[in-house]
C-alpha positions as CSV (number, residue, x, y, z in Angstrom):
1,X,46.8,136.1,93.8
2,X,50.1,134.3,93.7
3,X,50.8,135.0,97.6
4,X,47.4,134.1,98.2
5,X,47.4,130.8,96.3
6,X,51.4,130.3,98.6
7,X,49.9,131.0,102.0
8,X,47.5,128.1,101.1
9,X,50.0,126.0,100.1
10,X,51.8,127.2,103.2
11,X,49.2,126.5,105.4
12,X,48.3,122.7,103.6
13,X,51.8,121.9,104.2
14,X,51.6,122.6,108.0
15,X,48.8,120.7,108.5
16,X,50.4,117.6,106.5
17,X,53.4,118.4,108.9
18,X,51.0,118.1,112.1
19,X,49.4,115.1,111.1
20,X,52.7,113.2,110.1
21,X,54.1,114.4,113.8
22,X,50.9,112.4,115.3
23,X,52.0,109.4,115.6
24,X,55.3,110.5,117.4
25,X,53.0,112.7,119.3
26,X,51.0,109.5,120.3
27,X,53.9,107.6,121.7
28,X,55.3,110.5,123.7
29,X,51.8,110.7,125.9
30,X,51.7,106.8,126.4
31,X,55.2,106.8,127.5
32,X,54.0,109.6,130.2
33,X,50.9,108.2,131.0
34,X,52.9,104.9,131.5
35,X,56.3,106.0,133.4
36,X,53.6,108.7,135.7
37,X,50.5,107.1,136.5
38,X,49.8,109.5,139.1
39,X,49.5,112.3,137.6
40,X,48.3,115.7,139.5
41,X,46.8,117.3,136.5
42,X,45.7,117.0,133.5
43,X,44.9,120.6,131.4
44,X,44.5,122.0,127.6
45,X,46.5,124.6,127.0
46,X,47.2,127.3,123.8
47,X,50.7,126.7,123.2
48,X,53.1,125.9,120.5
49,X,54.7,122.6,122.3
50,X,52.1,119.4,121.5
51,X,52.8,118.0,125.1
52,X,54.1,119.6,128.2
53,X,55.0,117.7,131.2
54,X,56.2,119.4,134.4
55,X,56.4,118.1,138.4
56,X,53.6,115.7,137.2
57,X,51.0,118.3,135.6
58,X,50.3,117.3,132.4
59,X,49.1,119.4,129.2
60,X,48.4,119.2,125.6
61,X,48.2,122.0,123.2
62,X,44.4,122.4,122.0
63,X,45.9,121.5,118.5
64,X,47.7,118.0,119.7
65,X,44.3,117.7,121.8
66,X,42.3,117.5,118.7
67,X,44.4,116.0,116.4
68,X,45.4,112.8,118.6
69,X,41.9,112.2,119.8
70,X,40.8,111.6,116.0
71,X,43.8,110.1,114.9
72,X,43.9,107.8,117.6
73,X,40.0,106.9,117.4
74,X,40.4,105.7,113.8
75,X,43.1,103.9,114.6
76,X,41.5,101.8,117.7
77,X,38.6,101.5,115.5
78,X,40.5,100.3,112.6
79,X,42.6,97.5,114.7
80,X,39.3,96.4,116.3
81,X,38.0,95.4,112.8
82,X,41.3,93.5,111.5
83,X,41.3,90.2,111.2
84,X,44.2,90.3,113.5
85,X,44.1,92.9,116.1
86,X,47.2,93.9,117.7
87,X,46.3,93.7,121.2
88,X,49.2,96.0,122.1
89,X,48.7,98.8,119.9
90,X,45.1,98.4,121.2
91,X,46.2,99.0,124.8
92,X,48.1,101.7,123.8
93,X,45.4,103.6,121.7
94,X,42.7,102.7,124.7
95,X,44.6,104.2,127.0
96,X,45.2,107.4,125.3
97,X,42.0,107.5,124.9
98,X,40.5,107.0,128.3
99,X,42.1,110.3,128.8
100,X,41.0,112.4,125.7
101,X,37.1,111.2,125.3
102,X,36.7,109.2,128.9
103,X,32.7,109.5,127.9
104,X,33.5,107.2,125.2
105,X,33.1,103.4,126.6
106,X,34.1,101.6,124.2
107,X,37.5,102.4,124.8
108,X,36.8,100.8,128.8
109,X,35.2,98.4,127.3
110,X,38.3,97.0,125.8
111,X,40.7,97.5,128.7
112,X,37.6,95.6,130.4
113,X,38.1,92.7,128.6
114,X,42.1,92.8,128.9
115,X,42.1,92.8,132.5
116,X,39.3,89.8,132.5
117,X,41.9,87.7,130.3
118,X,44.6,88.7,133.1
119,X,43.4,90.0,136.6
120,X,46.1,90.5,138.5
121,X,46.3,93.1,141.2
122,X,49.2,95.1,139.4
123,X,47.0,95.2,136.5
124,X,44.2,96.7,138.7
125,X,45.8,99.5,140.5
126,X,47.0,100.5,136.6
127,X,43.4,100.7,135.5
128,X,42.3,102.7,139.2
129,X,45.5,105.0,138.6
130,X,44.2,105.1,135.2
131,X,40.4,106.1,136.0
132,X,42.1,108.3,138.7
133,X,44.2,110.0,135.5
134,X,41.3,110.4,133.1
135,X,39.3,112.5,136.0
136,X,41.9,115.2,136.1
137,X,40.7,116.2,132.5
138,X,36.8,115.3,132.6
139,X,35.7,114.9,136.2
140,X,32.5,115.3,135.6
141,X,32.3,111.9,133.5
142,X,30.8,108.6,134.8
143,X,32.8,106.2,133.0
144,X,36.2,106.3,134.8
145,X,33.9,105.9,138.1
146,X,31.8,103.2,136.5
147,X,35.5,101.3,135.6
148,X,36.3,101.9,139.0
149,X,33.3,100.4,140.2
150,X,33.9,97.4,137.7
151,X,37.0,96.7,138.8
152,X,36.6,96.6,142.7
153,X,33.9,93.9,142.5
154,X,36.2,91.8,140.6
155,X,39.0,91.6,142.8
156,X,37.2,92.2,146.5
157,X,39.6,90.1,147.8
158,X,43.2,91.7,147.1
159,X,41.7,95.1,148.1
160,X,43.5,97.1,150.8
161,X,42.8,100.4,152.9
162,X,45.1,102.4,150.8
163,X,43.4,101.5,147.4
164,X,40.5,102.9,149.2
165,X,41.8,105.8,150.5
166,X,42.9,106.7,147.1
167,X,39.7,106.2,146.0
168,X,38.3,108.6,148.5
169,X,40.9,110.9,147.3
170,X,39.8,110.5,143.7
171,X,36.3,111.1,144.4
172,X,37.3,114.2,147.0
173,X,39.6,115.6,144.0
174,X,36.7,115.6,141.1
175,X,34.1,116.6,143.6
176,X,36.5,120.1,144.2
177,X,37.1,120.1,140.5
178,X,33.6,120.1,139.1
179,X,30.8,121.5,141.4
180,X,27.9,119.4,142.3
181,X,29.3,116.2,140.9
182,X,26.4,113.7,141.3
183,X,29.0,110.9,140.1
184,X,31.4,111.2,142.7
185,X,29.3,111.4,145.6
186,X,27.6,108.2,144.3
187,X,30.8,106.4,143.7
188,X,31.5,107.8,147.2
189,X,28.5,106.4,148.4
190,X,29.0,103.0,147.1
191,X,32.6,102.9,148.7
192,X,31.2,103.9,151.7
193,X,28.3,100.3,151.4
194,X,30.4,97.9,149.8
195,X,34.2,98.4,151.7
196,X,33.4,100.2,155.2
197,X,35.7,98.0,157.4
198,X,38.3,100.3,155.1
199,X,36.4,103.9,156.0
200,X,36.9,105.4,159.1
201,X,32.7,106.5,159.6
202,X,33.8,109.6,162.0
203,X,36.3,110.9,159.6
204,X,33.7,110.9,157.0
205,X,31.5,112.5,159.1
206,X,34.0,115.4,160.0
207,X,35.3,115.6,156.3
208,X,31.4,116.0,155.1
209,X,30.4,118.6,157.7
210,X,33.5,120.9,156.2
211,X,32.6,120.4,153.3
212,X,28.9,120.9,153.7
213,X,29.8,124.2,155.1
214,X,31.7,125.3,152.5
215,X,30.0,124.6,149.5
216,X,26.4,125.1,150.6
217,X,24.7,124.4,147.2
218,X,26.3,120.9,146.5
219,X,22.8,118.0,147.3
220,X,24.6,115.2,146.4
221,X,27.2,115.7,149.4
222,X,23.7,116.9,151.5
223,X,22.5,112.9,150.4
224,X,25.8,111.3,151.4
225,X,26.2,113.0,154.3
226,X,22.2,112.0,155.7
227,X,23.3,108.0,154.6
228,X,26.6,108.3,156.3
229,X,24.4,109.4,159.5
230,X,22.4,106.8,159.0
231,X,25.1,103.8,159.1
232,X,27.0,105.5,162.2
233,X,23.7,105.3,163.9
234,X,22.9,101.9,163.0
235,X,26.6,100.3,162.9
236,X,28.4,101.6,165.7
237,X,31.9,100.7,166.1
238,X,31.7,97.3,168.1
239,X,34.7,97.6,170.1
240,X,34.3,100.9,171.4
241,X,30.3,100.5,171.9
242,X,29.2,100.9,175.3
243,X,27.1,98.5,177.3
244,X,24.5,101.0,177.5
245,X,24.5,102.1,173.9
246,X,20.5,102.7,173.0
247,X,20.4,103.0,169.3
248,X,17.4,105.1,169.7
249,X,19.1,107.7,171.9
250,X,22.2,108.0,169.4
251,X,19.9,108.5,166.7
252,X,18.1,111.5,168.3
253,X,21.4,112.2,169.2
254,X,22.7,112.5,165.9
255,X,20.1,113.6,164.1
256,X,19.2,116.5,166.5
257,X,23.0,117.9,166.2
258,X,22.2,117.5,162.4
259,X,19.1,119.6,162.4
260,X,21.0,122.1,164.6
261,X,23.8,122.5,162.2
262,X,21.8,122.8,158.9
263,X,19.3,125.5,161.0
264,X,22.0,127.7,160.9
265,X,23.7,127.4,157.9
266,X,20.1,128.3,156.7
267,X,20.0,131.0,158.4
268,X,23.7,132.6,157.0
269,X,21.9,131.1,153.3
270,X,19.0,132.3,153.2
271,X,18.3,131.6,149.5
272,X,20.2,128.7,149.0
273,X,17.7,126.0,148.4
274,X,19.5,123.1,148.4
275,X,20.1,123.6,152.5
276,X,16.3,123.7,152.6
277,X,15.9,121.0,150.9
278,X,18.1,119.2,152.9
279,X,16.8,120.6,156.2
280,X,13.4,119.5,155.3
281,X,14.3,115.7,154.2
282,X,16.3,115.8,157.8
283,X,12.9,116.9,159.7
284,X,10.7,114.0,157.4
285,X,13.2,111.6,158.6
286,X,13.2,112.2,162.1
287,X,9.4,112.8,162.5
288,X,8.9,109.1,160.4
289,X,11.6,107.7,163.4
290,X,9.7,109.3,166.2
291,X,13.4,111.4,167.3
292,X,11.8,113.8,169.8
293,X,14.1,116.7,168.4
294,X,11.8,119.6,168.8
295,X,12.8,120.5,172.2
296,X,16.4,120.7,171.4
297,X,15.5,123.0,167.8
298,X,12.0,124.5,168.4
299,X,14.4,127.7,169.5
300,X,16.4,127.5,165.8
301,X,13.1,127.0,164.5
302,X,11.2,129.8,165.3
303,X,14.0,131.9,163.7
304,X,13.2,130.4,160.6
305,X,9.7,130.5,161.2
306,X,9.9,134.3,160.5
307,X,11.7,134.4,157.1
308,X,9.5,134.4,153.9
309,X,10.8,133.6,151.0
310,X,9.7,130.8,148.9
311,X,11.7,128.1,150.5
312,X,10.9,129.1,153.8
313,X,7.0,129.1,153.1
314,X,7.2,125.1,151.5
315,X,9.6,124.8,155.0
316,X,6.8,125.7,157.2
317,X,4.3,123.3,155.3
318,X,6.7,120.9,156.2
319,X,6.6,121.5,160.2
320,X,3.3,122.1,160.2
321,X,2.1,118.5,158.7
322,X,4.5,117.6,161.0
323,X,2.7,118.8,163.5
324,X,5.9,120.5,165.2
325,X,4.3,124.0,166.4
């Protein structure tokens, strides 16, 4: 009983020793995320050490991990309701946060409302670097994209091709990191509507067909990949446009090559439905365009016509109220 009754008081005494090192804790990972704003990684990890930091991978012990996120919640929530709030312990506790609950917008919220009171453009490369950061530990999240977002229309003017590019890179980074991430192709997307005098359209397309090739079950790169088709059909490059350019042709053109390439991959995938899915929205498209592409795939698609599995059968509905065959 007595050694019972001193591993319990043992064990108190650690924890009151853990939450006293918090604070210290605290200021070590805002240091780091201040001093490396580009970090590579971002992981949890079992180990005895609260933070470890090495050629720019970041992680924290499970037990620092839990411990700081509620520590530092109460404490942004506490400042929030003083009758003073200390604006920089607010921007220090915000941006902890960002990275340990990034699905938590209140914490954006505030660093929101920071960056309207000062927008300058070192302040918004911070917050994209910081976005960028809090991916590397949630990528699957919508509020670092949804900053992100925030943040480019407010400054359109000061953006250049490298902030672009490194928010390709963000998106190409939590796309790898978390498989069909809907929020990064859409961010993607947008990018790609809002900032395309800054994204090479035929790099995209050379980067998506890799990538649709490689990761066969992912839609929301199928979706990107049909729009970017779209807007290289409909907004060729002016300076390099030909005199003769008929944007009719170059869309059977493109669209044709398309229906090509996803035939096969169909083919290899047999049961991967997604491909199907994407083969039949390709085939809608074209017949609602009038793209005579059956006589460069009728070949491709009498191969398919001769599978019979499930997606293959709603497939063939497909061609047939198309009136294909």
């Amino acid at each position: 009983g007595i050694n019972a009754e001193y591993g319990k008081t043992t064990l108190m005494s650690e924890d009151q020793d853990a939450q006293s090192d918090t604070p210290t804790i605290l200021e070590k990972l805002h240091e780091i995320l201040k001093t490396t704003p580009r970090l590579l990684s971002v992981s949890i990890i079992d180990s005895s050490d609260p933070i470890v930091l090495e050629c720019e991978h970041l992680a924290l012990s499970r037990k620092a991990f839990k411990q700081l996120g509620l520590f530092a919640s109460q404490e942004f929530r506490k400042e929030l309701k003083s009758n003073q709030p200390d604006n920089e312990k607010l921007d220090k506790l915000s941006r902890v946060l960002v990275i340990l609950n990034p699905d938590d917008n209140s914490y954006w919220n505030y660093r929101k409302k920071q960056f309207s009171k000062r927008p300058t453009v070192t302040f918004l490369r911070s917050e994209l670097n910081l976005s960028s950061t809090s991916l590397k530990l949630k990528p699957k999240s919508a509020e670092p994209f949804i900053h992100c977002r925030w943040l480019l229309t407010k400054n359109c003017a000061a953006i250049t091709e490298h902030d672009i590019n490194s928010q390709l890179s963000m998106c190409d980074v939590a796309a790898k990191a978390y498989a069909h991430n809907y929020y990064a192709w859409t961010y993607r997307l947008w990018l790609l509507n809002n900032f395309p005098r800054f994204i090479s359209l035929n790099d995209e397309l050379e980067c998506t067909r890799k990538w649709l090739e490689t990761h066969i079950s992912q839609f929301s790169a199928m979706n990107y990949r049909f729009q970017l088709l779209r807007l290289i059909v409909e907004n060729p490059p002016g300076e390099d446009v030909p005199k003769n350019y008929d944007v009719r042709k170059e869309r059977c053109r493109v669209f044709t090559s398309e229906v090509s390439l996803v035939s096969e991959l169909v083919m290899f995938y047999q049961e991967t439905e997604s491909l199907w899915c994407y083969l039949r929205m390709l085939v809608m498209f074209c017949d609602h365009q009038n793209i005579d592409y059956v006589k460069y795939c009728k070949k491709k698609f009498s191969g398919l016509e001769k599978l019979d599995n499930r997606f293959a059968l709603r497939f063939k509905e497909t061609i047939i109220a198309s009136n294909i065959f």
